[in-house]
C-alpha positions in Angstrom: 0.0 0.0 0.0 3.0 2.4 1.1 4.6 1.9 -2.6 1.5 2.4 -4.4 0.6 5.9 -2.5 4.4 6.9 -3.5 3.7 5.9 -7.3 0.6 8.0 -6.9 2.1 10.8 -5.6 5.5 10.9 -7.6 5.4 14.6 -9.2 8.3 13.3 -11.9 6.9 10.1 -12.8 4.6 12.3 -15.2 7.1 13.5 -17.1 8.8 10.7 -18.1 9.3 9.9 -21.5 8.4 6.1 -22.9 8.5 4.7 -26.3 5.6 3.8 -27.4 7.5 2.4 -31.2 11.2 1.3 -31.5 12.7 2.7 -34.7 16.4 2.9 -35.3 17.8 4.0 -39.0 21.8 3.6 -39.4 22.4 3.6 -35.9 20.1 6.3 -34.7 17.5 6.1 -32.8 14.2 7.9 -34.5 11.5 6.0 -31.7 8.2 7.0 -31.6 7.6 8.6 -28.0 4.9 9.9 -25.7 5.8 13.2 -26.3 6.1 12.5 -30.2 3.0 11.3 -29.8 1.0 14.3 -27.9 3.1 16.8 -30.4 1.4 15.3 -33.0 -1.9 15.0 -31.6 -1.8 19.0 -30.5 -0.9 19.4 -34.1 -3.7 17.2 -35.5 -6.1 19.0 -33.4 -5.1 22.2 -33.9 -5.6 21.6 -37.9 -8.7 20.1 -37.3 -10.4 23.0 -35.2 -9.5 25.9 -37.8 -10.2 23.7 -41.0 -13.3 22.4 -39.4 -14.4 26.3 -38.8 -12.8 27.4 -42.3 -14.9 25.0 -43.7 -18.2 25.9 -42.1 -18.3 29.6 -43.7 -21.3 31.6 -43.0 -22.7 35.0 -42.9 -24.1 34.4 -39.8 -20.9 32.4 -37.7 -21.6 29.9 -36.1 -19.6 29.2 -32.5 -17.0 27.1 -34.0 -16.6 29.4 -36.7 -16.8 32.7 -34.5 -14.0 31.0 -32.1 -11.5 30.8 -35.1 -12.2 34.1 -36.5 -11.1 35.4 -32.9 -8.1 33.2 -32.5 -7.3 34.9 -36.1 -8.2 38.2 -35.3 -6.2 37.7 -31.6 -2.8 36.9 -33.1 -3.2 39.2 -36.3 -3.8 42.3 -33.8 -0.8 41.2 -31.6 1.3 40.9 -34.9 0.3 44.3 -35.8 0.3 46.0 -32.6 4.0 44.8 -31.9 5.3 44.7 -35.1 3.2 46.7 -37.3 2.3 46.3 -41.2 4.8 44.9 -42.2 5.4 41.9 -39.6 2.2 40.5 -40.9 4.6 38.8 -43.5 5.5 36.9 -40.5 1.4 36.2 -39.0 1.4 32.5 -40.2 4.5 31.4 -38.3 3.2 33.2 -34.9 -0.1 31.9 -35.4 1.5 28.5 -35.6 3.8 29.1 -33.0 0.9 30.3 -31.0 -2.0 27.5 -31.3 0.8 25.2 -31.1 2.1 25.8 -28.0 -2.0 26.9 -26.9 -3.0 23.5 -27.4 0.1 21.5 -25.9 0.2 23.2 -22.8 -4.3 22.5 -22.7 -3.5 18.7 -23.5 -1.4 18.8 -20.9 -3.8 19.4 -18.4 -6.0 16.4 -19.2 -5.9 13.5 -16.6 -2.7 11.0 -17.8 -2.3 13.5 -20.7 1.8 14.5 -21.8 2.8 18.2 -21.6 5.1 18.6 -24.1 6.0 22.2 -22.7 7.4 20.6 -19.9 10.2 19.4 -21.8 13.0 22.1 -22.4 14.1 20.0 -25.3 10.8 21.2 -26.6 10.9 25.2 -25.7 14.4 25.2 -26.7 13.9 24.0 -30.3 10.8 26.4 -30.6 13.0 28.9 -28.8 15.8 28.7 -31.1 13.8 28.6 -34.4 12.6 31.8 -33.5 15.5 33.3 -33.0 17.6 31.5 -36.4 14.2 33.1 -38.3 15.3 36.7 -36.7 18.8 36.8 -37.5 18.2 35.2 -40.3 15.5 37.6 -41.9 17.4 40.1 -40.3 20.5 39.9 -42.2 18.4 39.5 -45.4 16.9 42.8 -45.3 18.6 45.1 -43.2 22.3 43.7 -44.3 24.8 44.5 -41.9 23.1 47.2 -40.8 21.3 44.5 -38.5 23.7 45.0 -36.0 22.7 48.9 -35.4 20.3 46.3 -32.7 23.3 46.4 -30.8 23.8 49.8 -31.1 21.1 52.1 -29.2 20.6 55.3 -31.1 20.7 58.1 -29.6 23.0 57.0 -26.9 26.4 59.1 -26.6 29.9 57.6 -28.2 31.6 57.1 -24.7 29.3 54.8 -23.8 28.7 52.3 -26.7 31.8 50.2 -25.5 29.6 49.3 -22.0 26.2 49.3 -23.9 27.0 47.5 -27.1 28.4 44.3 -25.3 25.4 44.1 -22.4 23.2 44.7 -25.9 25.7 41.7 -27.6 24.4 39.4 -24.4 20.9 40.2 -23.6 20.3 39.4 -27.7 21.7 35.6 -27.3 20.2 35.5 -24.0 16.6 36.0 -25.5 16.6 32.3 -26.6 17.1 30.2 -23.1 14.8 32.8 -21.3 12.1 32.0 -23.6 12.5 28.3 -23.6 13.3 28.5 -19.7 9.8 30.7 -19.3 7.6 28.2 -20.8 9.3 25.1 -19.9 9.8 26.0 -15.7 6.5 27.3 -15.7 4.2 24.1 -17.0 6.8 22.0 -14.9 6.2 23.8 -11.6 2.4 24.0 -11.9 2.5 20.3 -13.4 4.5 19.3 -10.2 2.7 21.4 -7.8 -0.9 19.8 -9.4 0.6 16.0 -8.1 1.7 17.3 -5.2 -1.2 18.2 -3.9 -3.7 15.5 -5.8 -0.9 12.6 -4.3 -1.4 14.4 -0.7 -5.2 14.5 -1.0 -5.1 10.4 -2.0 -2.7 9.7 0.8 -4.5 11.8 3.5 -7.7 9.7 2.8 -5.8 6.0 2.8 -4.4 7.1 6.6 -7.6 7.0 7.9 -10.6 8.8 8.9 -8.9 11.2 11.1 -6.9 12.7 8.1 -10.3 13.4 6.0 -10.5 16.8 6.9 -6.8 17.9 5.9 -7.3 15.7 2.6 -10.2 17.4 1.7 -8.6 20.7 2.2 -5.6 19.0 -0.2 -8.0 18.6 -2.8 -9.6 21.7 -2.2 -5.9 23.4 -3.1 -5.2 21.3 -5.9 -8.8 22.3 -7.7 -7.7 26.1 -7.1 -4.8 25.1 -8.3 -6.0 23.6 -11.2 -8.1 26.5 -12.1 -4.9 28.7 -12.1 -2.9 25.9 -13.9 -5.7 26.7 -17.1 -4.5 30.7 -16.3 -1.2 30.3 -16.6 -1.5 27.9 -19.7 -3.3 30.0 -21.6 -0.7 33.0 -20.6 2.4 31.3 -21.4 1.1 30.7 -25.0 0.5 34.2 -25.5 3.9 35.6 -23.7 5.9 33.4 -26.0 3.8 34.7 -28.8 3.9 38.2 -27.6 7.6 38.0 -27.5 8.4 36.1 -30.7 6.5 39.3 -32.2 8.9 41.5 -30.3 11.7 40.0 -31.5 10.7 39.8 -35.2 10.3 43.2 -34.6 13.3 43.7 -34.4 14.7 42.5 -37.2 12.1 44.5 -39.2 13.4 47.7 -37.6 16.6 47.0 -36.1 17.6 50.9 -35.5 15.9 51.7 -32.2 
């Protein structure tokens, strides 16, 4: 009984990550995972949802159809806000980006469900994408005048050799606080979430004199829960927020 309440309440165990399909081609391993597997079902679902309201076009929306048109309209004004006119080259990829991670981190929070986010393997790739698609589009259209980003304008000569090199590391620092936002955040309320559910379920196997302080357990870990959602939904939208920041800059890098 002891073992089973610690494999209950074990706050790691749910991130582990299992092969579900052995594949190996010359030597390297290429398995099919758990979280290969939730990737691709946020994916799959997040294709379905916006075809499945593309499709069903109407004068008069319907709710599927009015819940895509704001998702659309929600990530084209934060493009255009941020970035202005001309980053709306780039409203696909945040859209993507956006929904993407949007519909991981939900999955996530489904009884025996993956979160991918929780995984800084996972943030870092987004992380870094980002980032190779900024100094990449960058360089194409500003040249080296890209790197007036490291320059402030405006600020006076005698300073630019303290300023250019704190500039130099907060632009290659942008890619591990980004991954480390997302990923530490859906890790600590994922761990937090067991935690308190594992308490809850040990409280009430004790005995009856423990019911009270396991009911206030599980009372914690549904406003927990609740907040979990919160900070799910938010994470999407800082790491979309500051994509479109950073894109910005690469559209306008004289500031």
């Amino acid at each position: 009984m002891d073992l089973q309440f610690r494999q209950i309440a074990d706050p790691i165990k749910q991130f582990e990550v299992v092969k579900w399909f052995d594949l190996k081609v010359g030597g390297v391993d290429l398995s099919f995972t758990n979280a290969s597997g939730f990737m691709l079902l946020g994916v799959t679902m997040v294709i379905a949802f916006f075809g499945y309201a593309a499709s069903r076009g109407q004068l008069v929306p319907s709710r599927i159809q009015s819940i895509g048109e704001m998702g659309y309209g929600f990530v084209a004004d934060m493009v255009r806000s941020v970035a202005g006119e001309e980053g709306l080259k780039f409203f696909p990829f945040v859209f993507t980006l956006f929904f993407f991670i949007f519909f991981a981190n939900m999955i996530g929070m489904s009884p025996y469900a993956f979160t991918t986010t929780s995984h800084i393997i996972v943030t870092a790739a987004l992380a870094l994408l980002v980032m190779a698609i900024v100094i990449g589009y960058g360089f194409y259209k500003n040249g080296l005048g890209f790197l007036k980003l490291f320059a402030p304008s405006g600020a006076p000569w005698y300073i630019m050799p303290l300023l250019m090199p704190i500039e130099i590391i907060s632009f290659f620092a942008r890619p591990l606080t980004l991954s480390l936002r997302l990923f530490a955040n859906m890790l600590a309320g994922h761990i937090m979430l067991k935690l308190f559910a594992g308490f809850a379920v040990t409280l009430v196997g004790a005995g009856a004199a423990y019911i009270p302080v396991a009911f206030l357990a599980f009372g914690m870990g549904v406003a927990l829960n609740a907040l979990e959602f919160l900070v799910a939904a938010l994470q999407a939208y800082v790491f979309a927020i500051l994509t479109c920041v950073y894109l910005n800059d690469a559209l306008h890098p004289a500031h």
